[in-house]
Backbone as CSV, one residue per row, in Angstrom:
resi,resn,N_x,N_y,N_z,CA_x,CA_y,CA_z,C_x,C_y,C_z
1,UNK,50.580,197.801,-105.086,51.258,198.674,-104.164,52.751,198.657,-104.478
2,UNK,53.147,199.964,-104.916,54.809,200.026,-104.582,56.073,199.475,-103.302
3,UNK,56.322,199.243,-103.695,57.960,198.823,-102.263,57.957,200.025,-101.977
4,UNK,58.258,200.110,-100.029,57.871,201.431,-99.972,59.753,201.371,-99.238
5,UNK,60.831,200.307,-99.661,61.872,200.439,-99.241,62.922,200.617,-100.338
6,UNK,64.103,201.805,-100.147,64.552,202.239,-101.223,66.276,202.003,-100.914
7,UNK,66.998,201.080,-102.086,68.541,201.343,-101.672,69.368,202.448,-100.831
8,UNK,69.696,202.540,-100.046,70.994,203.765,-99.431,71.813,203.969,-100.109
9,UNK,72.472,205.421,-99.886,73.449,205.641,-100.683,74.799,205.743,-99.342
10,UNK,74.502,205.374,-98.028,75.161,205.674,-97.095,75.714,204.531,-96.469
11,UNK,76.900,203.992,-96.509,77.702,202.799,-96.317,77.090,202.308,-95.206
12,UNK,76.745,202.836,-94.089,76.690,201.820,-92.957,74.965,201.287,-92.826
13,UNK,74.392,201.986,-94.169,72.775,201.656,-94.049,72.096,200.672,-95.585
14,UNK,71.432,199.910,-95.435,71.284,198.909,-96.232,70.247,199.677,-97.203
15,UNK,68.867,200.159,-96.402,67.639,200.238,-97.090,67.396,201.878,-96.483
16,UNK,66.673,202.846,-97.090,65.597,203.432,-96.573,63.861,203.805,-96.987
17,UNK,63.345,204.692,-96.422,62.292,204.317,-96.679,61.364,205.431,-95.507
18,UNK,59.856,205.999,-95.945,59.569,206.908,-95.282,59.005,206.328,-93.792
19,UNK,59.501,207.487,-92.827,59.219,206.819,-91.534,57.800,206.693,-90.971
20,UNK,56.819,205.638,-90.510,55.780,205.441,-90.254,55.199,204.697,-91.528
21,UNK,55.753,204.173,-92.255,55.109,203.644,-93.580,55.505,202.021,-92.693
22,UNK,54.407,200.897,-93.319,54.552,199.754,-92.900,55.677,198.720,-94.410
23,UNK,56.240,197.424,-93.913,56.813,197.274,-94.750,56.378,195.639,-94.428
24,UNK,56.277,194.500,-95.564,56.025,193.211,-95.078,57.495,192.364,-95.628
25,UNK,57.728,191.000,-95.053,58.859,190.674,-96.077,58.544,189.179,-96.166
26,UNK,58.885,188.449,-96.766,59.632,186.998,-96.928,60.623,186.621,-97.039
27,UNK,60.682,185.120,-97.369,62.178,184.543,-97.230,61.279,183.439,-98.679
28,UNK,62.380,183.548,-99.920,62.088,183.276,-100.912,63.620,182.198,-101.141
29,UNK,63.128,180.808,-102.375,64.531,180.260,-102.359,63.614,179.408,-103.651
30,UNK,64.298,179.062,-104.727,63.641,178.340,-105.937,63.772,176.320,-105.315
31,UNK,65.053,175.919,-104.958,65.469,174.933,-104.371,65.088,174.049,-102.953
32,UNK,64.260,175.032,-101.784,64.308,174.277,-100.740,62.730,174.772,-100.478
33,UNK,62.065,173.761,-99.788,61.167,175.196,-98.849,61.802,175.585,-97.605
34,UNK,61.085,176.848,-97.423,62.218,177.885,-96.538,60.892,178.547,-95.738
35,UNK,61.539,178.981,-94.543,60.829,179.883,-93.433,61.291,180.300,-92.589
36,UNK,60.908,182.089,-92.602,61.292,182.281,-91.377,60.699,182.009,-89.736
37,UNK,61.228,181.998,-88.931,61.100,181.671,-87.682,60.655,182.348,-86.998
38,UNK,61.935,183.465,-87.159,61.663,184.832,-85.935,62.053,185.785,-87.246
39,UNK,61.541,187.090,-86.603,62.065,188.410,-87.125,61.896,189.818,-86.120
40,UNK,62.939,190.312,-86.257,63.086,191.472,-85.063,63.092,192.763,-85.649
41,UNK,62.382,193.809,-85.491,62.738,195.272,-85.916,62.913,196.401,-85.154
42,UNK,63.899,196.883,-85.100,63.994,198.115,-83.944,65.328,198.292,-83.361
43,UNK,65.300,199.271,-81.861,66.248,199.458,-81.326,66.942,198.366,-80.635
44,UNK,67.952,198.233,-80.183,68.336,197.228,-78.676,67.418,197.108,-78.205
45,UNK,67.194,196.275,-77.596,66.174,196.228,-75.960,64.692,196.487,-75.968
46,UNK,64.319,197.224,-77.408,63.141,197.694,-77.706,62.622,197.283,-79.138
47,UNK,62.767,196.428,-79.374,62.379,195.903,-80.496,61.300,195.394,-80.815
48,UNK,60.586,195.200,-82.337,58.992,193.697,-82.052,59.510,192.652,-82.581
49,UNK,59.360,191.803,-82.462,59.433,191.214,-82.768,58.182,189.982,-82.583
50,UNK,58.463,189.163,-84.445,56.913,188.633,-84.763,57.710,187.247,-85.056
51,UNK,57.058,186.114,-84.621,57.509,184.619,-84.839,55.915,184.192,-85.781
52,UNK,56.674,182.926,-86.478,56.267,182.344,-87.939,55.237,182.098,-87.135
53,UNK,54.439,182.155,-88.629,52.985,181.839,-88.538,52.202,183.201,-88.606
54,UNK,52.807,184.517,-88.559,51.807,185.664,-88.478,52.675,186.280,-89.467
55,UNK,51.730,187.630,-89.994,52.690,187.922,-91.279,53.765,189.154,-90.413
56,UNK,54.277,189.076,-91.562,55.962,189.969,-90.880,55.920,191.200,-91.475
57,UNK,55.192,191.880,-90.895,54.493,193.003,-91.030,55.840,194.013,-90.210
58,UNK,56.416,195.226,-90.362,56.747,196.216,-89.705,56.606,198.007,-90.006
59,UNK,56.916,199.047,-89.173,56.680,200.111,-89.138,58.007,200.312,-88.997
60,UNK,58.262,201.459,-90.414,59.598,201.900,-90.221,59.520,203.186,-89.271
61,UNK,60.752,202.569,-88.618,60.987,203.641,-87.478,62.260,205.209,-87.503
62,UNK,61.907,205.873,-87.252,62.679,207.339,-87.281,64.249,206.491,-87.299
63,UNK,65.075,207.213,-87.690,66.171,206.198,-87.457,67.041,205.463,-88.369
64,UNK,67.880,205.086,-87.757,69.021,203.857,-88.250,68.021,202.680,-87.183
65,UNK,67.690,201.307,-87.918,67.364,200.330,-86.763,68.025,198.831,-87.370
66,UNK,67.735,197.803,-87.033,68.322,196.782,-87.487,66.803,195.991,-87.942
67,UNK,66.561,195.137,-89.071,66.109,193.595,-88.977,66.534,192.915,-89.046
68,UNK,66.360,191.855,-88.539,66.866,190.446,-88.101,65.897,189.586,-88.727
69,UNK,66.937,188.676,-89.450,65.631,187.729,-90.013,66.377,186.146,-89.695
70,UNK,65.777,185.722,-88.945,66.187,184.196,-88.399,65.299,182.899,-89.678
71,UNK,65.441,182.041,-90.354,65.036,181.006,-90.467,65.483,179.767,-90.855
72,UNK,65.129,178.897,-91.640,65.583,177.584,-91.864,64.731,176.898,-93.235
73,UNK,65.683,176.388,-94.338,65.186,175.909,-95.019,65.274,174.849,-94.951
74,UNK,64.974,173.715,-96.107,65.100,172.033,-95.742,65.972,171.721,-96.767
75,UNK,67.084,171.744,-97.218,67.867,171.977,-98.460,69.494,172.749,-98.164
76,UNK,70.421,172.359,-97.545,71.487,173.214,-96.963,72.390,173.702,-98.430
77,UNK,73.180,174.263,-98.352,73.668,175.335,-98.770,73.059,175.831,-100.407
78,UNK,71.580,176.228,-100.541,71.217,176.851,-101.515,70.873,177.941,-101.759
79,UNK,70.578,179.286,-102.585,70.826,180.306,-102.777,69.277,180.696,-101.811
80,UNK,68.938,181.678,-101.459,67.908,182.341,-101.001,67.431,183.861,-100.896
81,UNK,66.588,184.553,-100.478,66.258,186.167,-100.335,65.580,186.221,-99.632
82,UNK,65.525,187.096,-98.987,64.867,188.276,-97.753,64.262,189.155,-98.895
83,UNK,62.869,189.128,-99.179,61.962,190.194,-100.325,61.357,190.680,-99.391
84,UNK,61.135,191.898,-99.881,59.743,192.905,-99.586,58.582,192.606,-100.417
85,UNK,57.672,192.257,-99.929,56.567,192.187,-100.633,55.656,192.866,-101.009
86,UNK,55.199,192.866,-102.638,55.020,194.395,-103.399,54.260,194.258,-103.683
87,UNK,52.678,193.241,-103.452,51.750,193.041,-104.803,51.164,194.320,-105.001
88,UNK,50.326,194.150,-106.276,50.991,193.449,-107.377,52.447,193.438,-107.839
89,UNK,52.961,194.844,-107.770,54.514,194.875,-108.013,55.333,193.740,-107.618
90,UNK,56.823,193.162,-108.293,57.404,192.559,-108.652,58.177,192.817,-106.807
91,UNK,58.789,191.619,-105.897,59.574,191.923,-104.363,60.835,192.684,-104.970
92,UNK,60.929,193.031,-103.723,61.876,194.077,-103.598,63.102,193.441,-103.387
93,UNK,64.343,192.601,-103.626,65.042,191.746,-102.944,65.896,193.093,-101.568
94,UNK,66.036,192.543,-100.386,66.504,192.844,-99.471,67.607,192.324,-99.014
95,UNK,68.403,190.975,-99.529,69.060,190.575,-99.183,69.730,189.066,-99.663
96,UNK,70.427,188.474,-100.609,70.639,187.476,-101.591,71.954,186.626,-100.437
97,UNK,71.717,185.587,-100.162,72.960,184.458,-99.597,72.676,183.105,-99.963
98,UNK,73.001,182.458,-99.259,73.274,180.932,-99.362,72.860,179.949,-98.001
99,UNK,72.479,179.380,-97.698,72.045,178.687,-96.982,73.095,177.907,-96.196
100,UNK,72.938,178.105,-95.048,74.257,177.263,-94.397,74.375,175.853,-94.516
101,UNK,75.179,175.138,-94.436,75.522,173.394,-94.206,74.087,172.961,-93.461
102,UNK,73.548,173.722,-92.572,72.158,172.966,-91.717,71.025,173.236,-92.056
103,UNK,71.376,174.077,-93.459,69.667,174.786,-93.663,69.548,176.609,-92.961
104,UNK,70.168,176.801,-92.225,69.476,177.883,-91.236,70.370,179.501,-91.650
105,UNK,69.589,180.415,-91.427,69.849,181.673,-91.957,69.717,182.793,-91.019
106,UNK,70.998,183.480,-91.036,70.558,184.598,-89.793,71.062,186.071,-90.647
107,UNK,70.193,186.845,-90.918,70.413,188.279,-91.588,70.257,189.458,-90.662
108,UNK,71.147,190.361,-91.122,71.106,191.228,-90.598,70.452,192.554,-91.823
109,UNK,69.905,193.296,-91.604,69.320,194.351,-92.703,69.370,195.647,-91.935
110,UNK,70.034,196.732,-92.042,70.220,198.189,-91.749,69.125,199.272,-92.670
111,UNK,67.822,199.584,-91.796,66.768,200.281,-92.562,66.847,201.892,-91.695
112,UNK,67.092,202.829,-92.666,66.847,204.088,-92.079,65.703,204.643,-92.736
113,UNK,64.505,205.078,-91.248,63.567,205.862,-91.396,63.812,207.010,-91.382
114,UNK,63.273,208.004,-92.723,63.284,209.043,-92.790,62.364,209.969,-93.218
């Protein structure tokens, strides 16, 4: 299956991607093991949000929306990614940082459904 999420060309938006298509992600790091916790997709106040242990499955929504990707690795300040997951295809990276002094990671990702 293809990444069904595609670079922006529009400064204040990270990713897009067609609206009603589902999208899955991880949290990838060569150095620590890593996980996310929580993850949020959507408007303010109206969001889903899915906690670890179930897959992180979402529906892109009409829109500018936010994800939020909360987790924690065991290994503090080492490199990490937020992927889309493509099998067979190669992840999509969504998002490249560093791991804070405690391990823990809070992202923000700007996806417009269109």
């Amino acid at each position: 299956m293809a990444c069904i999420l595609t670079p922006s060309l529009k400064a204040t938006v990270d990713f897009q991607g067609p609206t009603g298509s589902k999208f899955t992600i991880k949290a990838t790091t060569t150095n620590s093991l890593i996980g996310i916790t929580l993850a949020m997709y959507g408007p303010d106040g109206n969001h889903t949000t899915i906690l670890a242990g179930q897959p992180f499955t979402f529906t892109i929504l009409h829109g500018v929306n936010t994800l939020t990707v909360i987790g924690l690795g065991t290994v503090p300040n080492v490199p990490f990614q937020i992927v889309e997951t493509c099998p067979p295809a190669p992840d999509n990276v969504l998002h490249s940082d560093v791991l804070s002094a405690s391990g823990h990671f809070n992202v923000g990702i700007e996806i417009e459904g269109v």
